[in-house]
C-alpha positions in Angstrom: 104.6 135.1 100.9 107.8 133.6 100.2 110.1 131.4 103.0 113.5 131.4 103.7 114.5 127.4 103.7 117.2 124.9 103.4 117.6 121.5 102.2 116.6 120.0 104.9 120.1 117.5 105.0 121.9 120.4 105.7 120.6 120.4 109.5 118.8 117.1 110.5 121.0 115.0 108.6 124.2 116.3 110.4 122.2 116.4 113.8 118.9 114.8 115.1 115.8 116.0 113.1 115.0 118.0 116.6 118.3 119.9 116.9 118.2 120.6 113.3 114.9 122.4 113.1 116.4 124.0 116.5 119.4 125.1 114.4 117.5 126.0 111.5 115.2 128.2 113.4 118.1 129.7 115.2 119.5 131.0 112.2 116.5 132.1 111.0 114.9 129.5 108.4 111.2 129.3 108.5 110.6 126.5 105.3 112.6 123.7 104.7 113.3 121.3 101.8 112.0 118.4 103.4 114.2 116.2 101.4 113.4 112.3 103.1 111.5 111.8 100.0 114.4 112.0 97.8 116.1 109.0 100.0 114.0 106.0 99.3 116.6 103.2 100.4 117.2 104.4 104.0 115.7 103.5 107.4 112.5 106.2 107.2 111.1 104.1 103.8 111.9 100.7 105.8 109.4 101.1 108.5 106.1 99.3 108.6 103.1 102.1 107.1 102.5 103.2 110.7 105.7 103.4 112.0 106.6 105.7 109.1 103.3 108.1 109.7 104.4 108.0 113.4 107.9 109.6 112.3 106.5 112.0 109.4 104.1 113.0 112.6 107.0 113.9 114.9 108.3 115.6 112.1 105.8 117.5 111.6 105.2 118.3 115.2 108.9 119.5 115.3 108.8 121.7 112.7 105.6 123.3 114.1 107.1 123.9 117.2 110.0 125.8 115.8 107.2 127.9 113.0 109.1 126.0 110.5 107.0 125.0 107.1 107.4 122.4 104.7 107.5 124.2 101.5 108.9 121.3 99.0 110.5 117.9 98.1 112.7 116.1 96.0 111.4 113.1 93.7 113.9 110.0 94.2 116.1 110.1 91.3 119.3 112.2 92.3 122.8 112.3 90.2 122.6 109.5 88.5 118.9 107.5 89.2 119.7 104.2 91.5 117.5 102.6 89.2 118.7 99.7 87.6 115.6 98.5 85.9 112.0 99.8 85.0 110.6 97.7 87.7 113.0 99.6 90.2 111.8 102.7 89.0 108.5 102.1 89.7 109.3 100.5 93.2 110.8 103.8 94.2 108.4 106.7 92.5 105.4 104.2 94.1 107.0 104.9 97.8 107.6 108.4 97.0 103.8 109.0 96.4 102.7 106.7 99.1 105.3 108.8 101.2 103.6 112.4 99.6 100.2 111.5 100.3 101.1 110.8 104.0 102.8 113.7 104.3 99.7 115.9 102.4 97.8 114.7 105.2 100.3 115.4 108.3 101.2 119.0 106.9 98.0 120.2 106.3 98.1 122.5 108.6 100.0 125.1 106.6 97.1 125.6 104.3 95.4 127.1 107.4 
């Protein structure tokens, strides 16, 4: 059945990722654009491998709290790419599938 979501920059980026998907339940979203994918060059893709599982965990555990679903992403190349260079490219799309087969994992739960 289809969800009613947001990007999800529009709450958690403005507020804490918690008071976000508090807002964003409030007013009646249940799916969100989990756009942190799209971001490769900030502080979530810095972290060590566990430290970034720990957050996509809390994430997730968030969002479950609030009945709030996952439903897509963005690759990393907004208007225009960041990407000077092949090699960057690759650097970037590498994280980002890294990052989405984390994530696969974490939200599994809304298969269920």
């Amino acid at each position: 059945f289809m969800k009613f979501a947001i990007e999800s920059g529009a709450y958690t980026d403005r507020y804490s990722f918690l008071a976000g998907a508090e807002k964003m339940a409030r007013h009646g979203y249940n799916g969100i654009d989990y756009g942190y994918f799209a971001r490769t060059g900030t502080r979530f893709f810095t972290q060590d491998e566990d430290a970034f599982r720990r957050e996509i965990e809390r994430h997730g555990d968030i969002l479950r709290s609030f009945h709030i679903d996952p439903v897509q992403t963005h690759g990393p190349w907004k208007n225009p790419p960041a990407d000077a260079t092949e090699d960057e490219r690759k650097v970037r799309f590498d994280k980002v599938i890294d990052a989405a087969d984390m994530a696969n994992e974490v939200f599994a739960y809304i298969e269920k």
